[in-house]
N, C-alpha and C positions, 0 to 999 in steps of 0.2 A: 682485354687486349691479349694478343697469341703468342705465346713463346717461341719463338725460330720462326718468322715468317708468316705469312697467312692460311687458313686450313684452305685445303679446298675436296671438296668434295668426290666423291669416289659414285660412278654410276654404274648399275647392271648393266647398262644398253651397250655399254664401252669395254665388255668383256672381248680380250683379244687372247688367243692361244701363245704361249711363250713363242718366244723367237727360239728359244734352247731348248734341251732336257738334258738333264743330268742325271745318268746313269749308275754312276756309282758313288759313293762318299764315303772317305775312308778319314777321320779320324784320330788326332794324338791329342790329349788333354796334359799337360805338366800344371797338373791343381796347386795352388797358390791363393788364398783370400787376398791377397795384397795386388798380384799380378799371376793373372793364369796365362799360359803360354797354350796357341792353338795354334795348331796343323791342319790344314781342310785340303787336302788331297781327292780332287774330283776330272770324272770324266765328262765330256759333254758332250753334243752334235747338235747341230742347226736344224731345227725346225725345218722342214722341206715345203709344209703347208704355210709359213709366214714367209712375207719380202723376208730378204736382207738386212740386217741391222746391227748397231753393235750389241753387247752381251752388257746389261745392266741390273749387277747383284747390289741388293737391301742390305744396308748396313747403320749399325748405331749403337754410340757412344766406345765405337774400336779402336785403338789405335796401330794403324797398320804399316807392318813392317819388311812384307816384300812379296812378291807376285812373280811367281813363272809358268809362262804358256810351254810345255812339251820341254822343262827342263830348263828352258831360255827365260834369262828376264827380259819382261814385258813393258811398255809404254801401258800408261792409262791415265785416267782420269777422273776429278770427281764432280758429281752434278748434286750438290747438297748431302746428303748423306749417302746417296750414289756410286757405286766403284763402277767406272765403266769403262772396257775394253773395245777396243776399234781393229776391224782386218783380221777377223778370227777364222781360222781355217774351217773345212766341215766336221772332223772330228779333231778333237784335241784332249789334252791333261792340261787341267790347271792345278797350282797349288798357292795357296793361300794364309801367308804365318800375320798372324795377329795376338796381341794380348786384350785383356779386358782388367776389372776390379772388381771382383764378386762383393769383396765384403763391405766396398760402398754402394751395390745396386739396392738404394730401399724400395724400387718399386716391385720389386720382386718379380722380375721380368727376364726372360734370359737365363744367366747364370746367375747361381745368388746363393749366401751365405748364411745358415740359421742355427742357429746352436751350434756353431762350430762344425758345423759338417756344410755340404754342396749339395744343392738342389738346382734345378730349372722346373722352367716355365716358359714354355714356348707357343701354346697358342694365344691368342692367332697369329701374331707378329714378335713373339721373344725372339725364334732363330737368330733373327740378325742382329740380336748383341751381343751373340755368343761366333759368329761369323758371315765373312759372304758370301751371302747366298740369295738363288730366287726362293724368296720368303712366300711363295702363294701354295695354296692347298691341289693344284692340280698337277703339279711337279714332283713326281715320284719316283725315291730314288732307292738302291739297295744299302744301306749302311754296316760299315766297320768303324767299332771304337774302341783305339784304346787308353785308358786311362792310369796313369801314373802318379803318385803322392807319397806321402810319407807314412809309411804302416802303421807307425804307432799312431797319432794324430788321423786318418783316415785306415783301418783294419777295414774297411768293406767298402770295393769300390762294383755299381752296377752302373749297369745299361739296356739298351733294348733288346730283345732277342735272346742267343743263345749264348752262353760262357764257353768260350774254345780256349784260353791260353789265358795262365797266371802263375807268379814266379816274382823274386825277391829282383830288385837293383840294386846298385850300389848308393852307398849313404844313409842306408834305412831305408831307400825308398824301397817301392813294386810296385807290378802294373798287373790289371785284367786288360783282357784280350774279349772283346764283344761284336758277334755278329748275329744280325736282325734276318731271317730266312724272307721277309714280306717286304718287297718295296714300301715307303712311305711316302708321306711329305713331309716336309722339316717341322711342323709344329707338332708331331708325332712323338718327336725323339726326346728323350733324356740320357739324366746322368743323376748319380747319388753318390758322395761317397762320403765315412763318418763311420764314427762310431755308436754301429747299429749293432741291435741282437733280435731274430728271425724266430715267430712259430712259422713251424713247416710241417706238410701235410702232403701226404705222394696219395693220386687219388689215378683210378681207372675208368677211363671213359667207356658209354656204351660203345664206341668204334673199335674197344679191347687197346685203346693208347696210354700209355702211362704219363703221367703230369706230375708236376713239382709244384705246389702252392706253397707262397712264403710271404707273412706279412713282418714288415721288418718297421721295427721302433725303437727309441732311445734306449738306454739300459734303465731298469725299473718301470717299464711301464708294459711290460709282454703278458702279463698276468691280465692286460685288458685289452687283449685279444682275439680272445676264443669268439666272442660272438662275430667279428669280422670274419675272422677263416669259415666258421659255420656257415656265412652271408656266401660267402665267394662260392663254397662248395655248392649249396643251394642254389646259387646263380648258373655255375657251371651245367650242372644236370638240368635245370629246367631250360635252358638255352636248348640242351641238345633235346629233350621232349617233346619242349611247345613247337620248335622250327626247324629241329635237326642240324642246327648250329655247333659244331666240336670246336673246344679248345684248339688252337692249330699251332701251340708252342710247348715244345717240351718243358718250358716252367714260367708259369705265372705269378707275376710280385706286385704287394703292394707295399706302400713306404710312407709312413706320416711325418707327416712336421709341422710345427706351430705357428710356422708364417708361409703363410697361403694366402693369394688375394682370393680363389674362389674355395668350391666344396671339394673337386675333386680333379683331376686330371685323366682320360683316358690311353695316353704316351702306349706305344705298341708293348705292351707284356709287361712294361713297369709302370705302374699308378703310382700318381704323387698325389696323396688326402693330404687335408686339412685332418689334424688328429679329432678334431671333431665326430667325423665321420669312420673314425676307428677305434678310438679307446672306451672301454664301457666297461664297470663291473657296476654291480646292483648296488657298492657302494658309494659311487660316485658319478651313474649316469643313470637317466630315468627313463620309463618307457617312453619315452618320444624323442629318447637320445636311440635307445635300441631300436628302431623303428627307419630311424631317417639314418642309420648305419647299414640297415639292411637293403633301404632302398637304394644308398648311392651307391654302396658297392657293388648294386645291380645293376646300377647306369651304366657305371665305368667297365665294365664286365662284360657286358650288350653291346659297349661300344665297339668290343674288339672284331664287330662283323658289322655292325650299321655305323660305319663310323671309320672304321680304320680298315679294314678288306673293303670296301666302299667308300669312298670319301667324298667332299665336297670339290663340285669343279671353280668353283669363290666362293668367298665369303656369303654373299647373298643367298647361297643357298643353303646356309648353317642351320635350318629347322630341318634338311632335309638328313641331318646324323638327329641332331637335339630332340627335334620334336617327335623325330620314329622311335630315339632310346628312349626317352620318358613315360610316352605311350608304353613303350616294354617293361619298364621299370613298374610302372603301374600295375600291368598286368602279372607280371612277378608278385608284386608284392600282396596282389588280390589273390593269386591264384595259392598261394602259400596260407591262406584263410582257411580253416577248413568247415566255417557254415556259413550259409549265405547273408547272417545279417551282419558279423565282421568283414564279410567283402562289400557291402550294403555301406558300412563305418566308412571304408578308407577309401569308395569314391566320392562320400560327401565331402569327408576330408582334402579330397583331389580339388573338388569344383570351390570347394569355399574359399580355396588359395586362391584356383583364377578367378572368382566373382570379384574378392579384396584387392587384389592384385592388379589383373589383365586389364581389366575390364578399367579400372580408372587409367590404364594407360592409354588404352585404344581412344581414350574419350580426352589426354591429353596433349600437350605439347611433342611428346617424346614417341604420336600415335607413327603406327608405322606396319607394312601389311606384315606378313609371317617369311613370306619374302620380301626384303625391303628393294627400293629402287634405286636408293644410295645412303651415303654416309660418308660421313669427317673422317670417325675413328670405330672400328671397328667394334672395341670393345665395350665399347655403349651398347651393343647390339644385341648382347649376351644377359635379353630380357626376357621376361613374362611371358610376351607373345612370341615369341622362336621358341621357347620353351614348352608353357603349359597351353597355350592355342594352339602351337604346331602339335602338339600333343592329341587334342580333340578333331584338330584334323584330321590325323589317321585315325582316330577313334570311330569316325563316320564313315570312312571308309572303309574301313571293316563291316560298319553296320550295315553300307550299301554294296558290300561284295556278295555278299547272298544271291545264289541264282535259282531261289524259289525252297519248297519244302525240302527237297534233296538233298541241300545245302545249308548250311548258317553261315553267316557272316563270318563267323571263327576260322570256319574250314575257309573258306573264299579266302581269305586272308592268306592265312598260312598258307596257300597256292599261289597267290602275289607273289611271298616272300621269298618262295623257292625260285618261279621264276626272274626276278629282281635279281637275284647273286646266279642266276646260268646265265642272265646278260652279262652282267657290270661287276664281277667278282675283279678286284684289281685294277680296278679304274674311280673315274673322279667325275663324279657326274653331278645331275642337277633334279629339282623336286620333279620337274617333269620327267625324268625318264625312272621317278619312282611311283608314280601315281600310274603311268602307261603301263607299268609292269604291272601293277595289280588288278586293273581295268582290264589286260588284256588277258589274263589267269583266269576272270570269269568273265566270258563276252556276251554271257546274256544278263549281265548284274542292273541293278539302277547306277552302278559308280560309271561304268562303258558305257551303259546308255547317254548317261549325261555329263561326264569326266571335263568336254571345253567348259560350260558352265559349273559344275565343280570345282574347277580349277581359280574361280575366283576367287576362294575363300585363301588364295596364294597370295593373289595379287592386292585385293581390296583392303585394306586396314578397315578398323573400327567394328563394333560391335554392332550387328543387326538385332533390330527391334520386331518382334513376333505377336502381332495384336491378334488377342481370339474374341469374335462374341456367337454366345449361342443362343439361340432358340427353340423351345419347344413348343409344338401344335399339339395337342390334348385328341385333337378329332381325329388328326395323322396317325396319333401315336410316331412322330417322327420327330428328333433335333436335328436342327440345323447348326453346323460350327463353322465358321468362318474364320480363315486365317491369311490373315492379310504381313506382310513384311515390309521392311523398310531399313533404311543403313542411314546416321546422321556423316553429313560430310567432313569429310577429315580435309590436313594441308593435301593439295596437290590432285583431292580424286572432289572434286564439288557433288556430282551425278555416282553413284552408285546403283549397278547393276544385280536385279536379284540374285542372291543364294541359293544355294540345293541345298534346302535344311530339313532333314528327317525329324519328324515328328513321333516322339513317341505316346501312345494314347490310349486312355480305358474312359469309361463311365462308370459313373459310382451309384448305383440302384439305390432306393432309399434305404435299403437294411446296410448298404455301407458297401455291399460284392461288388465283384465287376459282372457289368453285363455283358453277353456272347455280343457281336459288333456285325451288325450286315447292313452293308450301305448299300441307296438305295442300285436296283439293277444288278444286285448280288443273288444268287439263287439261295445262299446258307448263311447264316452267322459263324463267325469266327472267334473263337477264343479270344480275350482279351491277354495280356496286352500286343496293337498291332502298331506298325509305323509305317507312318503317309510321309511321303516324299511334298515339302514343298517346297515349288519351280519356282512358281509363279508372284509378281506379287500381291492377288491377292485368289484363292482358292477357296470351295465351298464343298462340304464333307455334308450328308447329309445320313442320318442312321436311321432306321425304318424299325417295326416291331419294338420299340420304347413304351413302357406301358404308364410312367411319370417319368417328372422330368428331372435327368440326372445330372450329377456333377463330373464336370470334364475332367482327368487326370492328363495335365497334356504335358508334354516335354520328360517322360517317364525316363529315370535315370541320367537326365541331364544330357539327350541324346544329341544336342546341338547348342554348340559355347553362345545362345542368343538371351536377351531380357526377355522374357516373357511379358506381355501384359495383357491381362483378363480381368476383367471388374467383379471378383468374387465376393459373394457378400458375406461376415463372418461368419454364417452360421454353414455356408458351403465352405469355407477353411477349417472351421472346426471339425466337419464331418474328416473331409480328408487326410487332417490331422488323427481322427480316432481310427479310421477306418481303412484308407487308402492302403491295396498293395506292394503299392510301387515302395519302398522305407524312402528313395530322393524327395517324393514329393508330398510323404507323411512329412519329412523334417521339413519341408521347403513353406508345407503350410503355417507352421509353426513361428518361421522367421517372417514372415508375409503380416502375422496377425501383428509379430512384437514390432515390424517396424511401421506397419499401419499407425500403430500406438504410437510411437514414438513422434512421428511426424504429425499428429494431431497433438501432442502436447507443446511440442518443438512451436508451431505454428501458432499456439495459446498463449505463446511469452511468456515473461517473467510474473506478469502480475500474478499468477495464481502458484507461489511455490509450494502450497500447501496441497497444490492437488497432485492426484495420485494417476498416474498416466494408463495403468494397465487395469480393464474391466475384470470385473468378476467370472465373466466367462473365460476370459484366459487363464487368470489364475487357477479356474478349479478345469482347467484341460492339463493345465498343467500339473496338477496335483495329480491327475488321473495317468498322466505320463510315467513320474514317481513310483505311484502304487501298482502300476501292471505288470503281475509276475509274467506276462509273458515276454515282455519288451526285454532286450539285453543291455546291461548297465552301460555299453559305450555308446550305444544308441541314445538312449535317456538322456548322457550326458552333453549330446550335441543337440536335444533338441532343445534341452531347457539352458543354453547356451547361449546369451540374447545378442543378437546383431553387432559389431564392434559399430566403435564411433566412425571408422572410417568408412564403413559399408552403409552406414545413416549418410552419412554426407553425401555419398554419390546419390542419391536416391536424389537429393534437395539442389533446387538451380541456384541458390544463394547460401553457402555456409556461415555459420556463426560457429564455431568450435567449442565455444565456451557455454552457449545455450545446448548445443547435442551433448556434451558433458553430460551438464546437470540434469536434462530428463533420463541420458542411459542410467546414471548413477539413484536416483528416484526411480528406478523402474529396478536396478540392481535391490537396492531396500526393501522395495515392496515385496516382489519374489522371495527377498529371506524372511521378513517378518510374516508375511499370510501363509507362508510355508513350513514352519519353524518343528512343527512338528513332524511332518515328514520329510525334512530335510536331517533330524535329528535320527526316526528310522532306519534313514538309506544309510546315514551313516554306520548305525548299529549293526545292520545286514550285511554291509562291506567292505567292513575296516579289518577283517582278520580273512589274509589270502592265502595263507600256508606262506613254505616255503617259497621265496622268490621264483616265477619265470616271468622273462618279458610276453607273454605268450596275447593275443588280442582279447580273449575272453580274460585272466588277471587284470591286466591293463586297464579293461574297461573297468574292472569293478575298484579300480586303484584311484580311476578319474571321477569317478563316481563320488565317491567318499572324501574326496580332495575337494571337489564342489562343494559338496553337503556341508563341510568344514569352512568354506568359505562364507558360506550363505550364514551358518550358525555363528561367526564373527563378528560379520552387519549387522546380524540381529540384534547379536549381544552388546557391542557397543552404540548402537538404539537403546537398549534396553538400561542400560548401563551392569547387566549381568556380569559376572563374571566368571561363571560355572564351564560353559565351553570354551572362552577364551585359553582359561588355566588349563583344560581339555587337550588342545590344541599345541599347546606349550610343550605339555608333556609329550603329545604324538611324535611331534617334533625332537624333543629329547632322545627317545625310546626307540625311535621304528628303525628297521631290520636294513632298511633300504633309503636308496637318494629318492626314490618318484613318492615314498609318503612322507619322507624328512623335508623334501623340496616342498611337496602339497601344503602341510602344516606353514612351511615358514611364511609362503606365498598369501596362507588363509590372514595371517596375523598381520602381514604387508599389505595386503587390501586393502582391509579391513579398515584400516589405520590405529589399530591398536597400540598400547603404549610396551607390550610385550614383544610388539616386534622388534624393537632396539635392541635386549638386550638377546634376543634369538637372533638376530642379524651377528651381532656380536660374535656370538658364540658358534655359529656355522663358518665365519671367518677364522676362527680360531682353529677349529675342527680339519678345516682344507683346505690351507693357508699355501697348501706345496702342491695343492693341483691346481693348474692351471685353468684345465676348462670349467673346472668348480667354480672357480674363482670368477670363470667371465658369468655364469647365473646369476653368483653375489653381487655382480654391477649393475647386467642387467636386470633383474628384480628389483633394485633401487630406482632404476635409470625408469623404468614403466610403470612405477607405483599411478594411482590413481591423482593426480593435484588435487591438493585442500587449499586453497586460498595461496594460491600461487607456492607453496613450498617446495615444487619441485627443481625448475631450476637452478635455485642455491643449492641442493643437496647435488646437480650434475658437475657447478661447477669444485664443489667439495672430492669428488670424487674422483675428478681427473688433478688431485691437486694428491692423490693417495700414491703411497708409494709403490702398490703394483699395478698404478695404472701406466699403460704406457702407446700413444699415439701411432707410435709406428709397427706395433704388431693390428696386423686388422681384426682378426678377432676381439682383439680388447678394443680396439677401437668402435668395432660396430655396436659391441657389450652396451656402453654408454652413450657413445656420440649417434650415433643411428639411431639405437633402439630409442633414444628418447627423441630427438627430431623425428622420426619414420613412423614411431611405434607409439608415441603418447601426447594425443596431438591436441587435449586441454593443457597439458603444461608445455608445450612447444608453441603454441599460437597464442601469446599474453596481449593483453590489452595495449600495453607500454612500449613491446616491438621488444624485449629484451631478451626472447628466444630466434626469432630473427637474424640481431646482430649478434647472438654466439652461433648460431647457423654459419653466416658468411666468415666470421672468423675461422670457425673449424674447417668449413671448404677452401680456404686461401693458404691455411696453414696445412692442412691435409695435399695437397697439391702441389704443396714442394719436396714433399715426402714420397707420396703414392698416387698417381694420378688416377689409376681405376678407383682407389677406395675412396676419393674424392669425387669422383663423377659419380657414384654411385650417391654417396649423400648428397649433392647437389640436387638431385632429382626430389628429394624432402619439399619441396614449394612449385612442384610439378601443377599440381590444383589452384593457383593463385587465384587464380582469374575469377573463380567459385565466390572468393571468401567474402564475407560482407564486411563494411569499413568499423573499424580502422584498418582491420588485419588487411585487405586487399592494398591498400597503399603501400602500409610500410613493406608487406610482404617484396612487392614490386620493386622496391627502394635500394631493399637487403639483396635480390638478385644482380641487379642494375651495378651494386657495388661489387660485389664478385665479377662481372663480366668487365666492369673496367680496370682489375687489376691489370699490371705489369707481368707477363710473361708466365702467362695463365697457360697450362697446359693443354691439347688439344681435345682430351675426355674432358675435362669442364667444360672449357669454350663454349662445344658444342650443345650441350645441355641449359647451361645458363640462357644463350644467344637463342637458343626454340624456346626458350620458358617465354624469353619477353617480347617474342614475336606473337605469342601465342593472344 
């Protein structure tokens, strides 16, 4: 049931231009946690291109206390949380005095209170709890703020833009004086004030402009953030490199804080992180904390030109900022690689997110295109597919700007780009007038050529399916590949139109090369690798001058978000996997063979638990994996890396949770016991890295060695050895840094070793006063592997700890998430008793925080998959969440598609 009323839904088709704009907004903050006092001092003018209407500004949870049009008090009115105005002249001044309650907003929405200092959080819809206003992304306005408090209790108060005026009050208090030089829209804006202390970094752009970078965090924690400032500056330069993108604010800030519903905020010139994404020293964050610090600070960075000089004209077009920064973010973060098999690492790493991720959403209740066609609540929206789909969309797009040898994709691109911001610099536009801009940059491309059908991959939800078979003629000397397409139907679209999916594609000779490629009616062969555009649904490639018959390398570098399916038999996987030069679809072979495996034991039931799921042939490719000095230790690490349980389950139309367990976990064994000696080597080879850098080649040889250690755990508690366990113990004791301290503890927590207790212990003891440390220490409890159901008593044990605490989302995700989302043998129990603490923590989360509740709500997104019992009760536990009483409108909506579904 709906809290306040009924949802109703919100459509693209019903996009209407404001009846207003507002021009200017100016601004007074009297900060108070108890009762902030606002001033919104705004100009406006009617719309000339809409009727007549009155003026109706968004508002929520205000209390409002007085209203003048041009000085005059005004008549109005309210339409539910509505302020609306009637008989408004063509230009006018409005002002607008209201209070709020920072330090009671737990949803962290708006204004809000976190360690005793003021934050916001205003997209998509915070604005209007902090005042009225037209809350929409297409209303840009110029902003002044100033903000007043008490010095000692807030000593640093920021905003957006630039600092023109600061100076003491009376009572102790003072104020800054802030004005933003870029129009925005209100989901833009912020405010900070507390007691912060600032690295700062004056840095000079190639344009010869001077800038102010300044990352500001609590006191005691600025000694972890030099890698942040280092991210920023790196971002700043390669911005203006790859695109010719400048800084366009005399000073750039970032600002952490502990309670954050998402990763990061792009606010015009002030970022609000999650300190997640800013704090790091080598003793308390690992390479994969420096890693995804580097790349969000790259989003939020990118966004100050794809995102915020550009903006969205609604919601619905939010992949058209998300999905081009991430795309850039990627790129950023590839481009800072400096060999090609560490940029080779971090696009598997890209694609594995969206295969685990996207890919069961597009195939769920919650499917929905990249542009969606409607929505309840906004913030549900802020998914996988706007994200990392929107993502791959420009990725193709790049690949089909190429206007032949002249050109690369790359360049075609970054011609887009330029044109994109000479149209729409300072406006609010839509994914079509970004696709047009780059289509029209090169108008002999395949993306111009075929852009309306292109343009589907906007509109169509769901993941298309990419069927190949080949043939070869001996007497031809010719194959034939056929690639045929198709899209299962999602809500709303039954009939699905093909894609434009670019193919990327080699042949693999039988010594393992690529062969030159000349189809037939070609005059020459062409270097491999090439990419065929396919239109159609189903098309036929046919290659001439073959002298045997080879093995396809098709989808090279994951050049199209589709499933592949090609009936390869192991011994063409295996090849691919030794030989292929593509490294995507070396490693793609590899996950191909383990899940083949896995679903042929899955399939054999229980009766045979004695049997051993993974052939001889795999193991000793894998071995060969291991031992090749020429392959680089991150590479290794992802390929001997076996399928998670939830990437098995999408594979399978009936899940059983607790049977995909038990074969990954049997196939985890086997790989460390048939291995044990080369897992003991690799270890040997790269467990001494020098001195700490997060740098991709250390990293890799850090994950390496952290594997190797976990596999030698298995072994050993197989074996009932004790030689590496105690190994391990010690690494854990000893090492230099958090990514081999965290490695070691994780190996012993696997494992289920009896030494993990009192290592858990003792890592609690150790970083008892850092916070993000501490949420690892939950969730490494929270994801452990289930033995005979023990894992749920240890979640409910944990939130029973005295730093666990519900209402920060970080900690909350730490346990409550990661074990429903992330550990789905101990979350899907026989008895339904992960279930009912599911819908507990969703009902109870939802009076607290309603995005971090709609977010785990989505945990039984797959229901419908599961085989019974879990399928019932699954259903049951939903069914009880959506009949609560005064269910917020992020659950609602997630719950009510789960069980339509």
């Amino acid at each position: 049931m709906l809290r306040e009323g009924q949802a109703t839904a919100t459509h693209r088709a019903d996009y209407l231009a404001p009846a207003y704009w507002i021009d200017t907004v100016d601004l007074c903050f009297d900060l108070d946690p108890a009762k902030t006092r606002v001033l919104n001092k705004m100009t406006l003018r009617r719309n000339p291109d809409v009727p007549a209407q009155p003026l109706k500004l968004d508002g929520e949870e205000l209390n409002l206390a007085r209203v003048l049009v041009n000085g005059q008090g005004a008549s109005f009115r309210m339409e539910g949380d509505k302020l609306v105005l009637d008989n408004l002249p063509e230009v006018f001044d409005l002002e607008i005095f209201t209070t709020c309650a920072p330090a009671k907003n737990t949803k962290l929405m708006g204004l809000y209170v976190s360690n005793n200092s003021f934050f916001t959080q205003c997209e998509a819809e915070g604005f209007r709890r902090i005042t009225y206003f037209l809350d929409r992304p297409d209303v840009m306005a110029s902003f002044t703020v100033t903000l007043r408090a008490d010095k000692a209790a807030y000593p640093v108060l920021l905003s957006n833009g630039n600092l023109v005026d600061q100076g003491p009050l009376d009572d102790g208090r003072h104020f800054a004086k802030w004005v933003d030089p870029h129009k925005k829209p209100a989901y833009l804006f912020a405010l900070v004030a507390g007691q912060l202390v600032a690295r700062e970094q004056r840095i000079t752009s190639r344009a010869g402009k001077d800038h102010t970078l300044q990352v500001y965090v609590r006191p005691g924690d600025l000694d972890k953030t030099e890698h942040a400032m280092n991210s920023l500056m790196h971002s700043v330069a390669w911005d203006e490199a790859r695109f010719g993108l400048s800084l366009d604010l005399e000073r750039f800030m970032i600002v952490a804080t502990s309670d954050f519903n998402m990763g990061a905020m792009e606010n015009k010139g002030l970022n609000i992180f999650n300190t997640k994404y800013v704090l790091a020293s080598q003793a308390t964050a690992t390479d994969t904390d420096y890693s995804n610090i580097e790349s969000v600070v790259g989003h939020e960075y990118f966004h100050n030109w794809t995102g915020n000089r550009i903006t969205c004209r609604d919601w619905f077009q939010l992949s058209l900022k998300e999905g081009l920064t991430v795309f850039r973010d990627q790129e950023f973060s590839q481009d800072l690689c400096e060999d090609p098999s560490a940029r080779a690492v971090k696009r598997i790493e890209d694609v594995r997110v969206l295969r685990t991720a996207q890919f069961p959403e597009d195939a769920g209740p919650m499917s929905h295109p990249v542009r969606p066609d409607s929505y309840i609540e906004i913030s549900n929206f802020y998914t996988v597919t706007i994200y990392e789909k929107g993502a791959e969309v420009v990725r193709m797009m790049q690949t089909l700007a190429s206007e032949g040898a002249g050109q690369s994709g790359r360049d075609g691109f970054a011609k887009g780009m330029t044109l994109y911001f000479e149209r729409h610099d300072g406006q609010a536009v839509t994914c079509d007038d970004f696709a047009q801009a780059i289509a029209d940059a090169n108008p002999t491309s395949d993306l111009a050529r075929l852009l309306p059908q292109f343009k589907r991959w906007y509109s169509q939800a769901g993941t298309p399916r990419v069927h190949g078979t080949g043939v070869y003629d001996a007497a031809a000397r010719s194959y034939t590949l056929t690639l045929s397409q198709s899209c299962t139907p999602t809500a709303g679209q039954p009939a699905k139109q093909p894609f434009v999916i670019p193919v990327g594609l080699g042949l693999l000779g039988t010594n393992g090369a690529d062969l030159p490629l000349q189809l037939e009616g070609e005059a020459a062969p062409v270097a491999a690798p090439r990419t065929f555009v396919l239109t159609e649904a189903s098309e036929t490639l046919t290659f001439i001058n073959v002298d045997a018959e080879p093995v396809p390398s098709i989808l090279r570098g994951f050049s199209a978000p589709v499933v592949l399916a090609f009936d390869y038999s192991d011994a063409q996987l295996l090849q691919l996997l030794a030989f292929d030069a593509d490294p995507f679809n070396r490693w793609e072979a590899g996950q191909r063979l383990a899940v083949r495996s896995a679903i042929k034991s899955i399939a054999g039931g229980a009766d045979s638990p004695g049997a051993e799921p993974l052939n001889d042939a795999y193991i000793e490719a894998m071995r060969s994996v291991l031992r090749d000095p020429t392959l680089d230790a991150a590479f290794k690490e992802l390929v001997l890396t076996l399928p998670g349980e939830t990437y098995i389950a999408e594979q399978l139309d009936v899940v059983d949770p607790q049977r995909i367990h038990a074969v990954r976990e049997a196939m985890r064994a086997q790989l460390a016991t048939a291995l044990t000696g080369d897992w003991a080597l690799a270890y040997e080879a790269h467990q001494d890295n020098g001195a700490y850098t997060p740098d991709p080649l250390s990293s890799g040889r850090r994950a390496l060695a952290g594997m190797a250690l976990t596999h030698l755990c298995l072994a050993a508690v197989a074996s009932g050895d004790a030689v590496w366990p105690g190994k391990t113990y010690q690494r854990f004791k000893d090492a230099g840094n958090m990514t081999d301290r965290f490695n070691a503890l994780a190996a012993l927590v696997s494992s289920g070793h009896p030494l993990a207790a009192e290592a858990l212990s003792r890592f609690h003891a150790m970083f008892k006063d850092e916070a993000l440390v501490i949420d690892k220490w939950f969730s490494l409890q929270a994801s452990a592997p289930d033995r005979g159901g023990n894992i749920l008593p240890a979640i409910k044990q944990l939130m029973e700890h005295a730093d666990f605490s519900l209402r920060n989302p970080n900690r909350a995700r730490s346990v409550v998430s990661t074990f429903c989302q992330g550990n789905p043998a101990g979350f899907h129990r026989a008895d339904a008793s992960g279930y009912v603490f599911w819908s507990e923590r969703v009902i109870e989360l939802d009076t607290i925080n309603p995005q971090v509740a709609a977010r785990l709500a989505r945990a039984l997104d797959r229901w419908s998959k599961l085989a019974e019992p879990y399928r019932s009760a699954a259903r049951e536990a939903i069914a009880r969440v959506a009949a609560k009483a005064d269910l917020s409108k992020d659950t609602h909506e997630v719950v009510t598609r789960a069980l339509a579904d």
